[in-house]
N, C-alpha and C positions, 0 to 999 in steps of 0.2 A: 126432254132428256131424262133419262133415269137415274136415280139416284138411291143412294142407303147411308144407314147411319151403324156404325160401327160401336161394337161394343153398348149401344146401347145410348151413346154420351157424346158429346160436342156436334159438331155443324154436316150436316149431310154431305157424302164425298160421292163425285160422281163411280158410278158404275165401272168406266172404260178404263177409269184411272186405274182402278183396282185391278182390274184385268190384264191392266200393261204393266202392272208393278209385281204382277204375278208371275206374271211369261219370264219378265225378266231374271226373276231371281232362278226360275227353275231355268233357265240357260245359264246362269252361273255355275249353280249346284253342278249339271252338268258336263259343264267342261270343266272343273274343280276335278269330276269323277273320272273324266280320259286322263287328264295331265297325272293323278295318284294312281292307274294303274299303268299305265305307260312307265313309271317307277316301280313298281311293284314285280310286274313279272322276273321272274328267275331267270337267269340268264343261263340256267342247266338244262332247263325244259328245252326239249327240242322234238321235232316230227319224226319217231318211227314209221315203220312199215304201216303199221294199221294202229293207228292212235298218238295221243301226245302221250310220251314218257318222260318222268323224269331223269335228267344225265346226271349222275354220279361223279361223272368225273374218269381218270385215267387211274388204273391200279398201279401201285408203284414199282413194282416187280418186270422186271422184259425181260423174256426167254432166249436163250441165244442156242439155238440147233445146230446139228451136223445135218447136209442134207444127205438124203439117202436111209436119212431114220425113223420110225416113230414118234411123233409128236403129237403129246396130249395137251390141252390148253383149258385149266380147269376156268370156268365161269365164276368169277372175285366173287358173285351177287350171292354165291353157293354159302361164303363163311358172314357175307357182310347182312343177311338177312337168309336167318333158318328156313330152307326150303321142304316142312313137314307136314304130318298130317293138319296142323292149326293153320293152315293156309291151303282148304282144296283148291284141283281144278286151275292151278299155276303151270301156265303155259311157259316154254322156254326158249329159247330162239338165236339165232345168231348170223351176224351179218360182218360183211369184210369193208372194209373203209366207207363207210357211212352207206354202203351201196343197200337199196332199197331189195337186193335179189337176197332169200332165206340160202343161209347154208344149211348142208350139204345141194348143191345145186340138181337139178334133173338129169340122170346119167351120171353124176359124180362115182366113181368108184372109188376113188383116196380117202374122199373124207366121210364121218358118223359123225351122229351124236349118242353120248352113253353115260348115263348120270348124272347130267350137267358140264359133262365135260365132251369137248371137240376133242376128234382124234382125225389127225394127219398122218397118212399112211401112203409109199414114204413123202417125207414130205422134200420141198423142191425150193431154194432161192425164189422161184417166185413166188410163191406162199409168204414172204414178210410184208408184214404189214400190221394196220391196226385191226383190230377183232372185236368186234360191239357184243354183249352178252344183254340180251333183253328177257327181264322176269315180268310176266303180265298174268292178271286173275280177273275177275269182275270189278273189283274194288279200287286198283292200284297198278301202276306201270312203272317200269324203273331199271335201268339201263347204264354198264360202265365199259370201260375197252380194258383192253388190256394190248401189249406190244410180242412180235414174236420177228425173230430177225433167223435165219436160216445162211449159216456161212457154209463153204464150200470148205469140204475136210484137209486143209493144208496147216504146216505147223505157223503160219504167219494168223489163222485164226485163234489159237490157242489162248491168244491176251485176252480175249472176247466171250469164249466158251470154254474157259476154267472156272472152278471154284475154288477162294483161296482157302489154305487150312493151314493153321500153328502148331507144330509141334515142337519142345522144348530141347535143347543142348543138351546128351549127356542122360536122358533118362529113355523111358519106353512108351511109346503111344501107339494110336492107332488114327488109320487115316477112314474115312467113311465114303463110301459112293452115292453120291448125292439123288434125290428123287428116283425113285425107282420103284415106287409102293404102286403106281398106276400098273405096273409090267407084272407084278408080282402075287400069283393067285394063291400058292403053299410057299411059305418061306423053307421050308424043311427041303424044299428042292432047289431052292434060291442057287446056282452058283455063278460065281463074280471073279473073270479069270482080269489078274494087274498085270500095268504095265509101265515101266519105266520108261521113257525117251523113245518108245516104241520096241524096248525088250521086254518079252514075257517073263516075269521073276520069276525064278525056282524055285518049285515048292516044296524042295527040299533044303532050302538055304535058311537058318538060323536066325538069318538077319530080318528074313520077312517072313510072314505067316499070315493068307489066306483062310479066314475061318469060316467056314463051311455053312452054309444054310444064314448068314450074315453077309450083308453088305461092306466087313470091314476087313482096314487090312492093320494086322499088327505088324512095328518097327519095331525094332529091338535097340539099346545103346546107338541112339541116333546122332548123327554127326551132321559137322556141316557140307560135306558131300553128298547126304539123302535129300536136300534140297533139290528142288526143278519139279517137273512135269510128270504127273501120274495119270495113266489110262485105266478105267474100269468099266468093263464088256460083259452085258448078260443076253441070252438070244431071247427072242422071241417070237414065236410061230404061231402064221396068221393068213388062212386059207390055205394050209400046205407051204407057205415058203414061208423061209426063217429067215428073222432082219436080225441086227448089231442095235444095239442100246447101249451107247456110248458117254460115259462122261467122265471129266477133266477135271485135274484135282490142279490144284498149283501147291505143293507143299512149301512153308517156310518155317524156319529154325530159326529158331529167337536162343540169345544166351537164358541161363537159368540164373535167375534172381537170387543172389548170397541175400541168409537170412543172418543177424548176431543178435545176441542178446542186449539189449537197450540197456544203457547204463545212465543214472538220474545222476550229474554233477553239480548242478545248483537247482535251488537253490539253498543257503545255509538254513541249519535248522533255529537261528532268532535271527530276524529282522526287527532292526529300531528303527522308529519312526513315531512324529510326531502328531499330535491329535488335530487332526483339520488340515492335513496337507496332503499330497497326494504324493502315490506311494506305488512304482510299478516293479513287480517281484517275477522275473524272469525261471520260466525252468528250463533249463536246458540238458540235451538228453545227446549221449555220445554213442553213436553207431557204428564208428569204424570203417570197414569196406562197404556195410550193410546197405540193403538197399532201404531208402527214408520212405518211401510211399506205403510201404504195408505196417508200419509200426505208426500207429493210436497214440494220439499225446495228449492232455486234459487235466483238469484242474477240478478240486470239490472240497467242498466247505462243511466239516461235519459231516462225512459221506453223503454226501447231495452236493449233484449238478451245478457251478455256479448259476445257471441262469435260472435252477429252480429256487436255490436258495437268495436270491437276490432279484426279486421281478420288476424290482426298480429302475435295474442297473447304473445302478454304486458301484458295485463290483463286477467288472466284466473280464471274461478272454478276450488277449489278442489274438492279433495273426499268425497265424502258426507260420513260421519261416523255415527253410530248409537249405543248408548252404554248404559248403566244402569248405576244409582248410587243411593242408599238407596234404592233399588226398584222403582226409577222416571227413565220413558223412556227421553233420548233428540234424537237431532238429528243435526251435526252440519255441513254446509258447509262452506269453508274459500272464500275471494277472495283474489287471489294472484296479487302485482302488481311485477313485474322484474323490474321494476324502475318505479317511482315514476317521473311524469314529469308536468311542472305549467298547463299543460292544465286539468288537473285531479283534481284540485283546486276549478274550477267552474261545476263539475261534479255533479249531484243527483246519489250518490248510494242509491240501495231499494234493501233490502234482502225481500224475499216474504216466505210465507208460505199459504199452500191450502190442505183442505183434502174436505170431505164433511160435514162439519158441518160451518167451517168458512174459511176466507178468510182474513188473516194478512201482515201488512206489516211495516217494518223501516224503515225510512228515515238516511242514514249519510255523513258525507260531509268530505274531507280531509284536514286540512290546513298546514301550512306552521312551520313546528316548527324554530322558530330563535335562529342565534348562541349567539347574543348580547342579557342579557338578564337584566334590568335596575335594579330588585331585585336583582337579583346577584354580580350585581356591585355595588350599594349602604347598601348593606348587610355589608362590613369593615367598611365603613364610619361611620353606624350608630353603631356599635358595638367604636367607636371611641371618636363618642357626648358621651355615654354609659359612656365610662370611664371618659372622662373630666369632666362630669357632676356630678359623684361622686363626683372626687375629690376634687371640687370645692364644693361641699353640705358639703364634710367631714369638709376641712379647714374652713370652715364658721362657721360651728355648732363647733367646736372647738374654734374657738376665741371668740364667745357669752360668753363661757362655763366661759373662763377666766378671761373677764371681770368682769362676776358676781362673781365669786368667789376673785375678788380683793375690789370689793366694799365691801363686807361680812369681808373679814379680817379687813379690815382698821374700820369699823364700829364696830368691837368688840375690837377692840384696842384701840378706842377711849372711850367707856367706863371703859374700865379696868383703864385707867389713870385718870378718873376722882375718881373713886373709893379708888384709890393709894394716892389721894392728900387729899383724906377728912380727911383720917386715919389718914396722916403725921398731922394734924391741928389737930386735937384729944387730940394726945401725948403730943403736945403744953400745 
């Protein structure tokens, strides 16, 4: 039997031994190696037409069409990875629910492709579906869908194939007709005829204004009756026949947001407070009708931020709170100190307040409340004079009292005895 000796050192080890402790480990190694890629692969990778591509995923945008129209379906892969000269030789492709068949198919006459983008011409209810966009070069393969749903033009589609738009109570905007840069070769010939609940607006009415070589339309002192459903129509002609490029506006009127000027009523310009205690100084800011979300409220230490001047936080903001009372909007932020310490003494605090109308501010400073306090201590004393002082007013005005009523006796007694002695000389 054969044998070796390993390393050089200790007792001869058979041959076979080695051989079988060999096998063994590389069938470990090995199935160590399936079980780590069997976790590995990406669960995006999937089998295009001609090669593995990796899936992207679903773009988050779905198109909702009128049928009967134009529909372009730009390729996501177009913004999500620059399709330029630094990338020759990029093939581009497009397929309909995973289906292995290339669009535009053989004999297609509806559908192209033209810059990266699908065009559906017109397109049909059954044209919805998902739409794979595949970008392929030598290097790299890479593939995402995107959704397109095609309703039949009744006003029960309308919730599906509008877009919404805000315009404000009481001022003047403009409403925009949504995508239409694909249809549109010169804007300076752009025209964009609206429509209201299926009336064509007058375009001589004050109230609206179609502006020219632009996709928009101006409203004038809008109300809440300009609310509901806008139509905007531009043609487009395409091997001799001319289609409708239709889209749906949903207008909505919001009230207009009362602005007032922010008024700082706490907090006072000295707070007392003691050294080592903790100390929370409220600002609070009176709005009135105003609306509280566009007015700025904050706090600053020696012009600086508390949290720049404070990186410890010692001194921190609270929660800004926002609340009603008799119908007055406030708004209050506190500053908190976790202790209160002498350097905080010769501090400038400023609560601020900012919207767009004004720009307010407080000044407050913290001082020192003391334990000794010389009212307090001289408070008995005088309560002391108080009573001595009575008492000494009492027994005064008491012995005036007596006096005189001793001079008053003696003086009517004195005539009563002269009177007594006349009478006795009388009798005589």
């Amino acid at each position: 039997m054969q044998s070796c000796r390993l390393w050089g050192v200790g007792p001869e080890i058979p041959t076979s031994w080695v051989l079988q402790k060999l096998l063994r480990t590389m069938y470990i190694l090995y199935t160590l190696m399936l079980g780590v890629s069997a976790f590995t692969i990406q669960p995006e990778e999937r089998t295009a037409a001609a090669g593995n591509c990796r899936f992207l995923g679903r773009h988050f945008k779905i198109d909702f069409m009128v049928e009967g129209e134009p529909v372009v379906l730009r390729c996501p892969l177009a913004w999500h990875r620059s399709l330029d000269s630094a990338r020759p030789h990029v093939n581009m492709t497009w397929y309909k629910n995973g289906s292995a068949r290339m669009l535009p198919g053989e004999g297609e006459t509806r559908m192209w492709v033209q810059d990266s983008a699908l065009w559906i011409l017109p397109a049909l209810q059954g044209d919805s579906g998902t739409y794979i966009c595949t970008v392929r070069n030598a290097s790299y393969c890479e593939e995402m869908s995107t959704e397109l749903r095609v309703f039949e033009k009744t006003e029960a589609a309308l919730t599906y194939i509008s877009y919404p738009q805000i315009l404000t109570l009481s001022t003047s905007g403009s409403l925009v007709c949504p995508e239409l840069s694909e249809f549109v070769h010169d804007k300076t010939d752009m025209k964009v005829q609206w429509y209201k609940d299926s009336v064509l607006l007058d375009q001589g009415n004050e109230k609206f204004l179609s502006v020219r070589g632009t996709p928009r339309l101006l409203v004038q002192n809008i109300s809440v009756e300009d609310a509901g459903y806008y139509s905007c129509v531009m043609t487009l002609t395409h091997n001799g026949t001319r289609f409708n490029v239709t889209r749906n506006v949903e207008l909505r009127v919001k009230k207009k947001r009362e602005e007032t000027v922010p008024v700082i009523i706490s907090p006072l310009q000295t707070i007392l407070a003691s050294l080592g205690s903790r100390l929370v100084i409220p600002c609070k800011v009176f709005l009135g009708a105003g609306t509280q979300w566009t007015t700025e409220l904050w706090w600053m230490a020696n012009d600086t931020a508390i949290d720049s001047a404070y990186l410890g936080g010692r001194v921190t903001e609270g929660q800004r709170q926002e609340y009603s009372e008799n119908n007055e909007n406030y708004i209050e932020v506190p500053l908190i100190f976790d202790t209160v310490i002498r350097e905080d003494l010769n501090t400038d605090f400023k609560c601020v307040a900012r919207n767009a109308l004004s720009f307010q501010t407080l000044h407050t400073t913290v001082k020192e409340a003391t334990t000794f306090s010389w009212e307090i201590a001289l408070a008995p004393l005088s309560l002391v004079v108080l009573v001595l002082g009575g008492i000494w007013t009492h027994s005064r005005c008491k012995h005036r009292t007596g006096k005189a009523y001793g001079l008053t006796a003696l003086k009517t007694g004195h005539q009563d005895f002269q009177s007594y002695a006349s009478k006795i000389k009388e009798i005589k």
